[in-house]
C-alpha positions, 0 to 999 in steps of 0.5 A: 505535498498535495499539489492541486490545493488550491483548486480545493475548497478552504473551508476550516474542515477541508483545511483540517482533513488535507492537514491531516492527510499530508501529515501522516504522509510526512509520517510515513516517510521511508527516509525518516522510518529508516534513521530511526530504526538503523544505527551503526555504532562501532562496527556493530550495525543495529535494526530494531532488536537486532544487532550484527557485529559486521566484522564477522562479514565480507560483504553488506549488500542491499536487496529488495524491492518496492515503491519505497526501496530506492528512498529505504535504499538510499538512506541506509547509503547516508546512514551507513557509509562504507559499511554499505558494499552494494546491491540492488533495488527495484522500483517504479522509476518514471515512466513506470506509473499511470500518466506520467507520475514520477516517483520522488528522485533519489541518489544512490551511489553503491545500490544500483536502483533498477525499474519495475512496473505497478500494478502490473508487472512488466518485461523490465520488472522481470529482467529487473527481478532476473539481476536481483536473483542473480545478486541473492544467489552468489551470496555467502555465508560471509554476507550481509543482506539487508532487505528492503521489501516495502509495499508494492513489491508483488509487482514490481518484483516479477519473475515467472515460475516453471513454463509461466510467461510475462503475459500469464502475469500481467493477465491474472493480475488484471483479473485478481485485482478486478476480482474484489479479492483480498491481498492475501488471497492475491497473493496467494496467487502471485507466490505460486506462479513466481520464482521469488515470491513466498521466501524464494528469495530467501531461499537463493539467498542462503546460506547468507545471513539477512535483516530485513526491513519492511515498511508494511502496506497491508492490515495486519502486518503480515510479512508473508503478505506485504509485497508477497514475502520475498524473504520469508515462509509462505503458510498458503498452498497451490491448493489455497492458490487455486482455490481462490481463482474458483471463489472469485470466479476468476478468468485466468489463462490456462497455463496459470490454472495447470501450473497452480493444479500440478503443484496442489497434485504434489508435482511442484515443490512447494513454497518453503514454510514458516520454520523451514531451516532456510530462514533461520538466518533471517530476521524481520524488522517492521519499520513503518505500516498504516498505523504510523501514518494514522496516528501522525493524521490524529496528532495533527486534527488534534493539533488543530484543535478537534478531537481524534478517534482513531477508527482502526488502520485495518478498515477493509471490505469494499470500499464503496460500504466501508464509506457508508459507516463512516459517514454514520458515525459522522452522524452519531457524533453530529446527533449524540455526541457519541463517541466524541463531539464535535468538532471531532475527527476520525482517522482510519487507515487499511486496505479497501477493495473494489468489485469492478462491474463498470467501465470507468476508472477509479480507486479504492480511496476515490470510491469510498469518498465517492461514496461518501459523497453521496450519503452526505448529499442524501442527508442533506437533502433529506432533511433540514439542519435545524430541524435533525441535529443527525444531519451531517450537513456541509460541515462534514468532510470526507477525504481519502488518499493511497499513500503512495499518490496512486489510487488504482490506474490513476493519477489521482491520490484519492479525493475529498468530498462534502454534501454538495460535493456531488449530486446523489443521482449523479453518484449513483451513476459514477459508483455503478458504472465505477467511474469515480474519478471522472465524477470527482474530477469533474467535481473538482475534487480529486487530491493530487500528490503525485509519486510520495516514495511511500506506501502504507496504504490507505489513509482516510479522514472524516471531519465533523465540524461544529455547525457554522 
């Protein structure tokens, strides 16, 4: 899982922080959240809490999009059979990703898995998302759809709305993921400058029935946000859309800007909303998000014998603060003993952001554990252990990854990080310039995993060992 272990440090914490993380990747696995929430009995096909009897359809087609359909799509080929027509996927085949990440393979026979691009949407992602619409519109009420939406899916699904280009895309992502924005403020955008995103999918789709499977990749779970609600109603406006582009002073083209503003004029119809009948025949079935990953990492701390707090899955803000509370709760445990004593773990998980000032390269996972490395290194320069039971000192740990082993335009999965990890006016310099994976690749101190095939999120551990 993670392929530069070697290099890292073996100290008992780190050991129990990469444990961690690797495990709840593992917990994540599309595959496995797939056969558990799909089972096919007699003819009748279950997901979750729905059940569809399929001799009432012609056809069972897959459609859907993400950097975890092709697994999703795959596993529902082995678990289902025959009862499995066809369909389509789109995901980010290999030279899709940053410096040549391959996506762990996988064998389709009946579900054709088509190429798209992340984080910015590209030529091939849209004529991908052209053959999906294609495939949604000729459906019936005689079909069965069943969606795969998995994080990612905003881009990698990408087709233009109205007069909008490829090049209008790909610019306003640049600048909204540059922005420190929210991903729903994000995504608020990309619905309404596209013609599948916030349930247009649905839409094309009608009047065939859907199931769809979500494996969520953002806090709260809200499947209007993850991969910008392909097949469900969309509660933001055109006015919400534009007014995010003024809240973050956002630099977007002018094609962009007149489209969102004829549409809060009335002059475009609107993304179909929650209750609009459309989506009566659809159902959503959440089969995985952050929280299964960060539950699998506090089994595994426990399993290692140290004690679990799970913080939250929905840690958010940017990334570089978020980091400093963590490390002042490492402190508490280390000086009070509360919330827990040591040898203690804290597993979060959620979706921080990064406000890009510099010109460096980095990550959210890789800021944060920058960050982190930082406060850790202040501590223990500030004060000897023996005389400040509050300083971390070098039996603290702090790790972070993405889970798909993708933070930000990197190859990196995140990094992992104690208090001589990284010199604080060395730091100081990567985090204002932005540049945190230059600081930790130079410290050694990047984790690699390459492509996982999942995506919930992020995922972080901070380790508080006993002194040494």
């Amino acid at each position: 899982m993670i392929r530069n272990r070697d290099h890292l440090p073996a100290t008992p914490a780190h050991e129990v922080a990469l444990d961690a993380l690797t495990a709840g990747i593992e917990a994540a696995d599309p595959a496995r959240l797939t056969r558990e929430a799909v089972s096919l009995t007699d003819g009748t096909l279950t997901i979750g809490d729905d059940a569809d009897d399929l001799a009432d359809y012609d056809e069972v087609i897959v459609l859907g999009g993400g950097k975890a359909a092709a697994v999703v799509a795959a596993e529902l080929e082995a678990s289902l059979g025959d009862a499995v027509d066809g369909g389509l996927v789109i995901t980010d085949l290999p030279d899709a990703s940053p410096a040549g990440i391959d996506p762990a393979p996988v064998d389709t026979d009946r579900i054709e898995v088509l190429a798209g691009d992340h984080p910015i949407p590209s030529e091939r992602g849209v004529e991908s998302t052209r053959r999906l619409l294609d495939a949604a519109e000729v459906a019936d009420e005689s079909t069965l759809i069943l969606g795969v939406i998995t994080g990612g899916g905003s881009a990698l699904m990408a087709a233009p709305a109205g007069e909008l280009s490829l090049a209008d895309l790909q610019a306003t992502t640049d600048a909204l993921l540059a922005s420190g924005a929210t991903i729903d403020e994000i995504n608020a955008v990309r619905k309404h400058c596209s013609a599948i995103k916030g349930g247009r999918l649905a839409a094309a789709a009608q009047p065939a029935a859907i199931r769809s499977l979500v494996i969520s990749d953002v806090v709260g779970n809200d499947p209007a946000t993850i991969a910008s609600g392909p097949l469900v109603g969309d509660p933001t406006t055109y006015a919400d859309a534009r007014e995010v582009l003024d809240r973050y002073d956002c630099d977007v083209p002018a094609a962009v800007a007149a489209h969102l503003d004829s549409g809060a004029a009335g002059e475009i119809a609107e993304t179909p909303t929650p209750g609009d009948p459309i989506f009566g025949s659809v159902t959503t079935t959440i089969i995985g998000d952050g929280l299964t990953a960060v539950r699998a990492a506090a089994d595994r701390a426990r399993e290692a014998g140290f004690d679990p707090l799970v913080l939250s899955s929905r840690v958010r803000g940017e990334a570089r603060e978020a980091a400093k509370t963590q490390v002042a709760i490492a402190e508490e445990i280390r000086a009070s003993g509360q919330p827990l004593a040591p040898p203690a773990v804290v597993v979060s998980g959620g979706e921080t952001t990064v406000t890009v000032d510099g010109d460096g390269v980095g990550g959210p996972n890789q800021e944060f554990v920058l960050s982190a490395a930082v406060e850790l290194a202040a501590a223990a320069a500030a004060v000897d252990d023996s005389s400040d039971a509050g300083n971390v000192g070098s039996d603290t740990v702090v790790a972070a990854v993405d889970t798909d082993g993708i933070d930000g335009p990197t190859d990196a999965a995140g990094g992992i990080v104690d208090s001589e990890t990284v010199a604080p006016r060395v730091g100081r310099r990567a985090l204002a310039e932005n540049d945190a994976a230059a600081a930790l690749d130079a410290a050694g101190a990047r984790i690699e995993t390459g492509s996982t095939g999942t995506n919930v999120n992020d995922l972080r551990v901070v380790v508080v060992d006993e002194p040494s």
